[in-house]
Structures are given as C-alpha cells and as structure tokens.
C-alpha positions in Angstrom: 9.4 -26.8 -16.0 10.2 -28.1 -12.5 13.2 -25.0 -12.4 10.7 -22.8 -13.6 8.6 -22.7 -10.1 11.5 -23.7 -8.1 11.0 -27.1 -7.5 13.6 -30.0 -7.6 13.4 -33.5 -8.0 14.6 -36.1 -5.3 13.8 -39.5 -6.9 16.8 -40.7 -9.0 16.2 -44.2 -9.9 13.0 -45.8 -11.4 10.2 -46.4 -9.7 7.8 -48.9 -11.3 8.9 -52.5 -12.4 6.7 -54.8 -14.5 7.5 -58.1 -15.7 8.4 -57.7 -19.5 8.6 -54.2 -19.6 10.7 -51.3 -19.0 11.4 -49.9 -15.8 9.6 -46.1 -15.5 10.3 -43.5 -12.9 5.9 -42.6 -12.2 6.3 -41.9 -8.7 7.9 -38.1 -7.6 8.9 -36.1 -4.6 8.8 -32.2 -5.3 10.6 -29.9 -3.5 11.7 -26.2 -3.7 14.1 -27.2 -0.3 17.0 -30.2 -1.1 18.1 -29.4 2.3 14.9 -30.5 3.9 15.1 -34.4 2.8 17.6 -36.6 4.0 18.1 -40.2 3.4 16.0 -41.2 0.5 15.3 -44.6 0.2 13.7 -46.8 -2.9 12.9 -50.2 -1.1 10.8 -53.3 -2.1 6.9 -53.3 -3.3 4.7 -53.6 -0.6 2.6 -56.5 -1.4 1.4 -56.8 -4.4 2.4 -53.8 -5.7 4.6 -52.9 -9.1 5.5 -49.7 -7.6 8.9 -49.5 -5.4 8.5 -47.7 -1.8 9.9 -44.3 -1.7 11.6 -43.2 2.1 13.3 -40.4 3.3 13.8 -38.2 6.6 12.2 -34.8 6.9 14.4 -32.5 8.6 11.9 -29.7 10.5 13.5 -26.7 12.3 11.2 -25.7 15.3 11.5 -22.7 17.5 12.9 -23.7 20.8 10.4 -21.6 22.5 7.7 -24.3 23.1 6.0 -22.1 26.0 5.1 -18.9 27.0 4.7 -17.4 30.5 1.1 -16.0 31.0 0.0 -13.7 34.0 -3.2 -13.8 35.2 -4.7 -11.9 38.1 -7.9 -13.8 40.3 -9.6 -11.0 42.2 -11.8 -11.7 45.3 -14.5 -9.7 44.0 -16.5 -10.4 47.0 -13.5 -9.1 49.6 -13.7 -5.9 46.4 -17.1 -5.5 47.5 -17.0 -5.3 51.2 -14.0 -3.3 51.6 -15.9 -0.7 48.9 -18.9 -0.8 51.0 -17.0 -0.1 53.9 -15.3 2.9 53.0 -16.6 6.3 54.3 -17.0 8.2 51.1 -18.7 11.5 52.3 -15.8 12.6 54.6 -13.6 11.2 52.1 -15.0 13.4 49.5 -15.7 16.2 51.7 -14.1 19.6 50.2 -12.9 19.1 47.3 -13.8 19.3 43.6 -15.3 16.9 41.4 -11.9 16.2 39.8 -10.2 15.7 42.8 -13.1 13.3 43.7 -12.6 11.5 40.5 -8.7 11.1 41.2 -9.1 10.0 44.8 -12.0 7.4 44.2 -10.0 5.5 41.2 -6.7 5.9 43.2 -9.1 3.6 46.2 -10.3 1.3 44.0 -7.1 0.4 42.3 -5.7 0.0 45.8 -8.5 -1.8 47.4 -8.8 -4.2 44.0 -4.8 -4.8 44.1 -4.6 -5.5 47.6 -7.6 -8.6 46.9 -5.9 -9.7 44.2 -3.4 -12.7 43.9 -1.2 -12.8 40.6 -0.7 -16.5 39.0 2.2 -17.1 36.5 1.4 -20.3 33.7 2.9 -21.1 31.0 0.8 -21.9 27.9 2.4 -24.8 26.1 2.8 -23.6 22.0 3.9 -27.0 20.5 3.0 -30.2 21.7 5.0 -32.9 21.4 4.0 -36.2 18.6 4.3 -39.1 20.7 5.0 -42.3 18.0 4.6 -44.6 20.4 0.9 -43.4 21.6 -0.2 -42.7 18.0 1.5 -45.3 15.4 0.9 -44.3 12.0 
C-alpha cells in the first residue's frame, strides 16, 4: 500500500515493548523522500512510557538567497510643490499646441519630481533565521 502512494518506511526495528508480551513496531515515519532523513535513532522510553523514542536528522535544502534588494524612492513632496508653483507656465506654454503642452508639462514634472527625490536601496530579509538557543523546543 505504502509503494502505492510513494511513501517508504524508515522505522526498522520494533517500537513498543511490554512486559510479557511481544515486541510490535505501532509507531511510523512516512516518507516519499529516503534522502531527507538521516540518522534515525530508536532510544529509551521516556518516562513511563512503553513506547521507544524515535530520532532522526531532517536534511532541508534552502535557497541561498535569504534577501532581496528593494528600491524605494522618498519624494519631498513639499520641495514638488514649490518648485511647481514657481514655474512660469504661460510663457512656457505660449505658442504651441495642446500636444506639445501636454509633452512639455510631463517632461517638467518628471524632472522637477526626480531632482526632489532621493533613491534608498534595502534589502528585505526572505528567511529568518531559527535561533535554538532563544526558542528551546
């Protein structure tokens, strides 16, 4: 059945011991990756338990990329403003069709707007790392 949905199982010996009875393998790992589990482990009952402790390393491939570089532009919309208001317009526009208008006045803003602007680089963290140590299991 397991083959049949790709699975395979990693526990090998028996995993429940009673007094006076036969050892049983109840307790699993399932896996459709072998490659993933390293080091498996049957240790000792915890306590009181009749149920050995299962172990093993999982083996995790993450992207090395663990950032990535944002740009961000913060406009002085106030300087924007003034500089705007300060333009003469009328003999700027003077003579020339509406197109032309239309082409010169977004050619002004996009210079007045880049020239207030300041261009920040960040980078925007992806994966964070687990710290054992701050949060113990």
């Amino acid at each position: 059945m397991l083959a049949s949905v790709n699975l395979r199982q990693i526990v090998t010996a028996m995993t429940r011991t009673r007094v006076n009875q036969e050892f049983s393998r109840l307790d699993l790992i399932l896996t459709s990756d072998v490659n993933i589990l390293t080091s498996p482990a049957h240790l000792s009952p915890i306590g009181k338990s009749d149920h050995v402790t299962l172990t093993c390393d999982l083996q995790l491939g993450l992207d090395k990329q663990r950032a990535r570089k944002k740009t961000r532009l913060k406009t002085d919309s106030q300087r924007v403003n003034e500089l705007l208001g300060a333009k003469s317009w009328q003999s700027l526009f003077a003579n020339i069709s509406v197109r032309e208008c239309w082409s010169l006045f977004l050619e002004q803003v996009h210079e007045i707007v880049n020239s207030c602007s300041l261009e920040i680089n960040f980078k925007q963290v992806l994966v964070r790392r687990y710290d054992m140590a701050a949060n113990p299991i």
